[in-house]
N, C-alpha and C positions, 0 to 999 in steps of 0.2 A: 797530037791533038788529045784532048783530056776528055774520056768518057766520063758522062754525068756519075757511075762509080765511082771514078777516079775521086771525082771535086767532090762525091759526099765521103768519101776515105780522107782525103786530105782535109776535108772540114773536120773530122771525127779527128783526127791526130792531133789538129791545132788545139780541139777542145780541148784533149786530153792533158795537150801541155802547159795549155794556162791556168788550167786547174792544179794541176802538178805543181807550179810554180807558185800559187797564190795558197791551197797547201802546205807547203816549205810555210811559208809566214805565218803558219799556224804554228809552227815550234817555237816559234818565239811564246813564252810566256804570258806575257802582257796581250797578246795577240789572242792569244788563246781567248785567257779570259775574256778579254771584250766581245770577240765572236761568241764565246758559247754562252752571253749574257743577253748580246743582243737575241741569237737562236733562239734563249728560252723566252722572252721577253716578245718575240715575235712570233710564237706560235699560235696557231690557228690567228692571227691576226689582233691577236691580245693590246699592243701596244698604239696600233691605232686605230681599235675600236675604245681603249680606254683613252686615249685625243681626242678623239671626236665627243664620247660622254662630256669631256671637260671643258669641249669648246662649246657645247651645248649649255654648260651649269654655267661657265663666263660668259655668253656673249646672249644674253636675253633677249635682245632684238632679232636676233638670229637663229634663233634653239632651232626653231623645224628645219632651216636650211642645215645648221651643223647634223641634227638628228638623219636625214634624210642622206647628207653626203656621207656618212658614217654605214648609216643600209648601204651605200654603192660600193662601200670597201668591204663590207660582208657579201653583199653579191659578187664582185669580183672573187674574193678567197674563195665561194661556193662552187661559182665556175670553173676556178684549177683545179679541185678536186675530183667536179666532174670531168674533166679534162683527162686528169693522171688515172680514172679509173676505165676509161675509153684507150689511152696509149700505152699502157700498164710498162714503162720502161724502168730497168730495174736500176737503182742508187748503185753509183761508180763506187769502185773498188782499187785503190791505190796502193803498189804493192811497199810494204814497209813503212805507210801510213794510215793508222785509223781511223775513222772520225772521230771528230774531239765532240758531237754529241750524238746523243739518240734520235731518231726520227719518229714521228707519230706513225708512219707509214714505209712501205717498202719502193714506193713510186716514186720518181723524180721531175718525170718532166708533164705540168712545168713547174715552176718552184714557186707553192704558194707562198711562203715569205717575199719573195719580188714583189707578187700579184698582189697582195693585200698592199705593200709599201708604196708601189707606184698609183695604185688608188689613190689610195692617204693625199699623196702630195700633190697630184692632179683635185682630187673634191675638196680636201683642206683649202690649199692654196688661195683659191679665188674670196674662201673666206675671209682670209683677215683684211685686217683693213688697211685701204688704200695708204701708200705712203714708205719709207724706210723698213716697215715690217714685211709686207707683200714683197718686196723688192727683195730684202733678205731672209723669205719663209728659212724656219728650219724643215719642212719637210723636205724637199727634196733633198738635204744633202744628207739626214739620217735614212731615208730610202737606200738611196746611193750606198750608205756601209751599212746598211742591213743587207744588201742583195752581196756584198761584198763578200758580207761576213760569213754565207752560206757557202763559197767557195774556198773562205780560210776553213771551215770545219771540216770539209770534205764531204759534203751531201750532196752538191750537186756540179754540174759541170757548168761551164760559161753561158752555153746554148738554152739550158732549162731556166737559167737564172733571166734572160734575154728576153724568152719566149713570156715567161712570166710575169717581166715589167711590162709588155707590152698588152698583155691580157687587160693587167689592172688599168694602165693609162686608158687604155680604150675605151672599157666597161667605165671607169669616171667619167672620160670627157662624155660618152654617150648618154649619161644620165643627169650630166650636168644642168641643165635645162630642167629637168624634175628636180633637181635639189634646190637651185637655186630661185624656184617658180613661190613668185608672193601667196600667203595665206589669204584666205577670203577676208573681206572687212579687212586687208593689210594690216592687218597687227598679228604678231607672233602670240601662242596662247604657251 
């Protein structure tokens, strides 16, 4: 029978080894670079707080909803931070690999690049418009290899990256209703 040590030892191993193995594919070159493009690109939330600005300058009927879903992926990132400075767990360490970037911080879990990306693609998402585009958002699937690409770097482990995306989805869907809540007089100003 497996003590609840045991199954968080055995979880911590598995972590360890998919991390391990999705590191390896950070040797690859090409790999590299796209992870440590996307990393810099997705720090502090950079790349879909600049989406969201953009969804706001295109879609004028919509600016306060895009403006407002854009806050919920800055509040979500705000959240992991407060998160990582309450769990203060320290950035893995793989022996005979380095990370391929720097980190702003020495905390991991959870990974505000997840957090900020599964925002994005939860408050974005519902944005666009009905039809072949909503059906095929690109956010979720640049979420999806941003959160990737933080375990090709070696920053964080499977578990942080997990915990992360679920921060942000949640923090979206729950403000969803505020973001997507009509302006008085219905018209976007």
């Amino acid at each position: 029978m497996r003590t609840p040590d045991s199954a968080a030892s055995r979880a911590s191993d598995v972590d360890h080894q998919l991390l391990t193995a999705l590191r390896q594919c950070g040797a690859d070159p090409r790999v590299a670079h796209a992870a440590r493009t996307l990393s810099r690109s997705g720090e502090h939330g950079a790349l879909w707080l600049a989406a969201g600005l953009a969804g706001a300058c295109a879609d004028r009927a919509r600016r306060r909803a895009w403006l407002r879903a854009t806050a919920l992926v800055g509040a979500a990132h705000v959240a992991s931070m407060g998160v990582k400075r309450v769990v203060r767990r320290p950035r893995p360490r793989l022996l005979g690999a380095e990370p391929l970037v720097r980190t702003a911080g020495r905390h991991r879990f959870p990974s505000s690049h997840a957090t900020s990306a599964a925002a994005a693609a939860v408050a974005f998402g519902v944005l666009l418009p009905s039809g072949p585009l909503r059906s095929f958002s690109p956010f979720p699937p640049l979420a999806a290899v941003m959160c990737v690409s933080r375990l090709a770097v070696g920053v964080h482990y499977p578990s942080d990256v997990a915990a992360g995306a679920v921060l942000g989805a949640v923090t979206a869907r729950l403000g969803r209703a505020w973001s997507l809540r009509a302006p008085r007089g219905g018209v976007d100003d």
